[in-house]
C-alpha positions in Angstrom: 66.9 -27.0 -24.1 65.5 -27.2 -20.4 67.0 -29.6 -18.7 64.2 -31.9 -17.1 64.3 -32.5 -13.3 65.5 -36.4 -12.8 62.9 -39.2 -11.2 64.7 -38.8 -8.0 64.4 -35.1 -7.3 60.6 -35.0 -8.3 59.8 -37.8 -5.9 62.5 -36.0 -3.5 59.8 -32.7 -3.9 56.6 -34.5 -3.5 57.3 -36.1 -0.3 58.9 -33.2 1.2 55.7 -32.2 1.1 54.5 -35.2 3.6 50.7 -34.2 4.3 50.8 -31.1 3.1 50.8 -32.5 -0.4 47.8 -31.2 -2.7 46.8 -31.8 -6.4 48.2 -28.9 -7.7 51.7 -29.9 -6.5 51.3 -33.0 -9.1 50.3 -31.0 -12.2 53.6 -29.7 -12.9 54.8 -32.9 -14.2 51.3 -34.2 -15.5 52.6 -33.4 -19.3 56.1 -35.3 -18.6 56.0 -38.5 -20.6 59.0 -40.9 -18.7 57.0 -43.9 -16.8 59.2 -43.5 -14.0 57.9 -39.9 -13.0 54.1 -41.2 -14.3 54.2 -43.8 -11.9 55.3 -41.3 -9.2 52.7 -39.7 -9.9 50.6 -42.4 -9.6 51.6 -43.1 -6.1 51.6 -39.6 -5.0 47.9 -39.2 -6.5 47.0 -42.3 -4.4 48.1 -40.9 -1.0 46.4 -37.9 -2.1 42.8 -39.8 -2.2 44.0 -41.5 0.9 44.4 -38.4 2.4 41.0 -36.8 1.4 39.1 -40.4 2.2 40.4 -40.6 5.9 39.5 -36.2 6.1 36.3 -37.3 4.7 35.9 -39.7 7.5 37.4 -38.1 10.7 34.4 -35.3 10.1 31.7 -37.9 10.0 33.6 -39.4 13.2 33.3 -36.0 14.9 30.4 -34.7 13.4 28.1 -35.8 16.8 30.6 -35.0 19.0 31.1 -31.2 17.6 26.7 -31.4 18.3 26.9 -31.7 21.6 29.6 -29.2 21.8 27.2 -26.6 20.2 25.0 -27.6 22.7 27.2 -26.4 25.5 28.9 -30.0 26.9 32.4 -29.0 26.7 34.2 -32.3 27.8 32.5 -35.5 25.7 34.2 -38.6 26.9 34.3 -41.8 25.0 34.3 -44.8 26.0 35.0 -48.3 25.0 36.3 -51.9 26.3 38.4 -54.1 25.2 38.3 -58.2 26.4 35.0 -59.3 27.2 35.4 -62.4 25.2 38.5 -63.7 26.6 39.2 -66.8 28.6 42.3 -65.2 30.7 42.8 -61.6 32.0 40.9 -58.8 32.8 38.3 -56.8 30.8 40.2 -53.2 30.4 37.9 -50.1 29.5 39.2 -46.4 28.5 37.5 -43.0 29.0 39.2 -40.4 26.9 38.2 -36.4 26.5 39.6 -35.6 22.6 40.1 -31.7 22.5 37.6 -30.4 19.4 40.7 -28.6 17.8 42.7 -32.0 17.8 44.6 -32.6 14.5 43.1 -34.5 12.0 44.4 -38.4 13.2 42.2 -41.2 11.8 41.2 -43.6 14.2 39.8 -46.7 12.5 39.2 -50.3 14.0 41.0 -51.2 16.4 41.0 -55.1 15.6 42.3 -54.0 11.8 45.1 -52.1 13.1 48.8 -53.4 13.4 50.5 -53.4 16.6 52.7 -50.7 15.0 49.9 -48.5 13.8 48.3 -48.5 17.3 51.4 -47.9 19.2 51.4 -44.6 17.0 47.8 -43.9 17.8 48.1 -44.1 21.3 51.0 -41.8 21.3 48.6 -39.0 19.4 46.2 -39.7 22.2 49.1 -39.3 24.9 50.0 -36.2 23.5 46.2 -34.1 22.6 43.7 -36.0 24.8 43.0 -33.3 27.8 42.4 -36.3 29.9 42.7 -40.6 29.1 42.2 -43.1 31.9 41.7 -46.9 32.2 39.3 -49.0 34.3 39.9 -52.7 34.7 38.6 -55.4 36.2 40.4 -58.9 36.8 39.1 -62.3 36.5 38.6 -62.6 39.9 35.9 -60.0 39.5 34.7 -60.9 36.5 33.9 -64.4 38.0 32.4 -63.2 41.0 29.9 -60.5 39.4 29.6 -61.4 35.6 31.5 -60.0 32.9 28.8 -57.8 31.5 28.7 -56.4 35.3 32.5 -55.9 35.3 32.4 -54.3 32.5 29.9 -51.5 33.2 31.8 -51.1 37.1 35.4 -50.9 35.1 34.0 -48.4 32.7 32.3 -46.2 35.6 35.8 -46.3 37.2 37.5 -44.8 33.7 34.7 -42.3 33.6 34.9 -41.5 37.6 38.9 -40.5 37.3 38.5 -38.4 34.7 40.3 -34.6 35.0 38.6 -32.1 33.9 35.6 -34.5 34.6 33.5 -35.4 31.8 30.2 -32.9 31.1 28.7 -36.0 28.8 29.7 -39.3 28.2 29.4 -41.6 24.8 29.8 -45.1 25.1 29.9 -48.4 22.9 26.4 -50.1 23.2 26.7 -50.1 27.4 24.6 -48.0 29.9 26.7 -47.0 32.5 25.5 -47.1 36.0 27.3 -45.3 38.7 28.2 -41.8 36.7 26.1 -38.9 37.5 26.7 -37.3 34.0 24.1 -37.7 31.0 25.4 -40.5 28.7 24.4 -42.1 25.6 24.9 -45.6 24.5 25.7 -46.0 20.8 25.6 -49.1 18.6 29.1 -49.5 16.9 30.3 -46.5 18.8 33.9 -47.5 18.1 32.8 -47.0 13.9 30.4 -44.2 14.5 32.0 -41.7 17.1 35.2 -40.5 16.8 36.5 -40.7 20.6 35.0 -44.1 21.2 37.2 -45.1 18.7 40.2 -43.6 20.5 39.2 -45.3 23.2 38.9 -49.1 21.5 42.5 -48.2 20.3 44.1 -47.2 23.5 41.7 -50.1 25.7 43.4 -52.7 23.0 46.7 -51.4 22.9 47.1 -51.5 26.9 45.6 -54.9 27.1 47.6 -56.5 25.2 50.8 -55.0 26.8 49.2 -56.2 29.7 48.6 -59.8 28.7 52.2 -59.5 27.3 53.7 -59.1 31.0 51.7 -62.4 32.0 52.7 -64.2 28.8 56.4 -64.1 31.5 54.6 -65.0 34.6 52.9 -67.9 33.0 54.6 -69.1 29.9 53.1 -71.9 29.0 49.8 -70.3 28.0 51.5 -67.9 25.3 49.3 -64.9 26.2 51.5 -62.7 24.4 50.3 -64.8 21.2 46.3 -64.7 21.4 46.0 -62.1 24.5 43.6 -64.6 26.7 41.0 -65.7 23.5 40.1 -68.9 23.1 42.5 -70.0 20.5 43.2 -73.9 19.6 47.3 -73.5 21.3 45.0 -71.9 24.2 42.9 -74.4 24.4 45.8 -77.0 24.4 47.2 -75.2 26.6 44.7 -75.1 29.2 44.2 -79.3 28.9 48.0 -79.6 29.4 48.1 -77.5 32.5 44.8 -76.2 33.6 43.9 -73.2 34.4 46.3 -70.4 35.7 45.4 -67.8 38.2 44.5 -65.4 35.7 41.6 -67.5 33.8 38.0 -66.8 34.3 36.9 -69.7 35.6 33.2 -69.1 35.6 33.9 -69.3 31.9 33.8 -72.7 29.5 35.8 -74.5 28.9 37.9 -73.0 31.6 35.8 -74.3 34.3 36.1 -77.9 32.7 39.6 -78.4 33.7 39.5 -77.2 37.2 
């Protein structure tokens, strides 16, 4: 009689495997009746589906992006901000050039994501994008020109440091003036397009580190907790102290307790 390979050893094969994992490597032990290697299976078959869902979805991510390639634009930049709602700290934007043979990391929302998760994204980005580069623009400026304004100059500045410059550029819902090259505003880029989304991930991620250093400048606000928003300790906050030197005061109710 065969002796049948124990629950550990199975599991030990299938994830050795890591993402290289197919159907076929679950068959084998499709006929073996012990729960403990069904529900292996079971788990294994899910991360499977996982697998093929997200593959399924970083196509229709690049699918407009791999267009324009065919149409001879070589370097598409996306781009995407971060913090326009925010009582305190800038409004951060990120241009990022994704190379078309990239390997096959999903980037979904960036507000669904765990600090962990994007830390991990941003890495990938660090490591494949031929070129990534922030724009920001402080409250200060922000109260001076408009936030909507800031914006569109801090996302000109990401696009304009760009090397190898961009040969198009595709952007979250925003016209950019101030670049020369063609662009193309997209409704819910950040869902739609595939290095918009890179760039919601990597705008978020620095922000927040950002706001993180402040939170030890100006403890009392606990930036480091709600990264600027308008939250109820905020706005408690705020009453308590008023405002610091990083809040927008053209913003309410920031400019109700100056």
């Amino acid at each position: 009689m065969t002796k049948r390979e124990s629950i550990q050893a199975i599991k030990d094969r299938l994830q050795a495997k890591g993402a290289d994992l197919r159907p076929e490597d679950l068959a084998p032990y499709s006929q073996d009746e012990r729960k403990g290697v069904q529900q292996v299976l079971k788990t294994y078959q899910r991360r499977i589906d996982r697998a093929q869902e997200e593959g399924a979805a970083i196509q229709e991510l690049r699918a407009y992006e791999d267009q324009l390639r065919a149409q001879g634009y070589a370097y598409i930049a996306g781009v995407d901000e971060v913090g326009r709602g925010p009582l305190a700290g800038p409004v951060v934007t990120c241009a990022v050039i994704l190379p078309p043979d990239m390997p096959a990391v999903y980037f979904n929302d960036s507000k669904q994501l765990s600090h962990k998760k994007r830390q991990a994204l941003v890495a990938d980005i660090d490591k494949y994008a031929l070129a990534c580069e922030i724009g920001l623009s402080p409250a200060e400026r922000i109260d001076r020109i408009n936030i909507l304004q800031a914006t569109k100059e801090a996302m000109a500045a990401s696009v304009n440091q760009l090397q190898p410059k961009a040969s198009y550029v595709l952007v979250d819902a925003i016209t950019i003036p101030g670049i020369s090259q063609p662009q193309e505003a997209i409704i819910k880029g950040d869902a739609r397009i595939y290095s918009i989304a890179a760039a919601s991930i990597y705008a978020k991620e620095y922000r927040d580190r950002l706001m993180a250093d402040y939170a030890e400048l100006y403890p009392e606000y606990g930036f480091d907790q709600h990264a600027g928003y308008g939250t109820k300790a905020h706005l408690e906050a705020l009453a308590k102290y008023g405002p610091c030197p990083i809040h927008r005061k053209s913003f309410a109710p920031v400019k109700d307790f100056i």
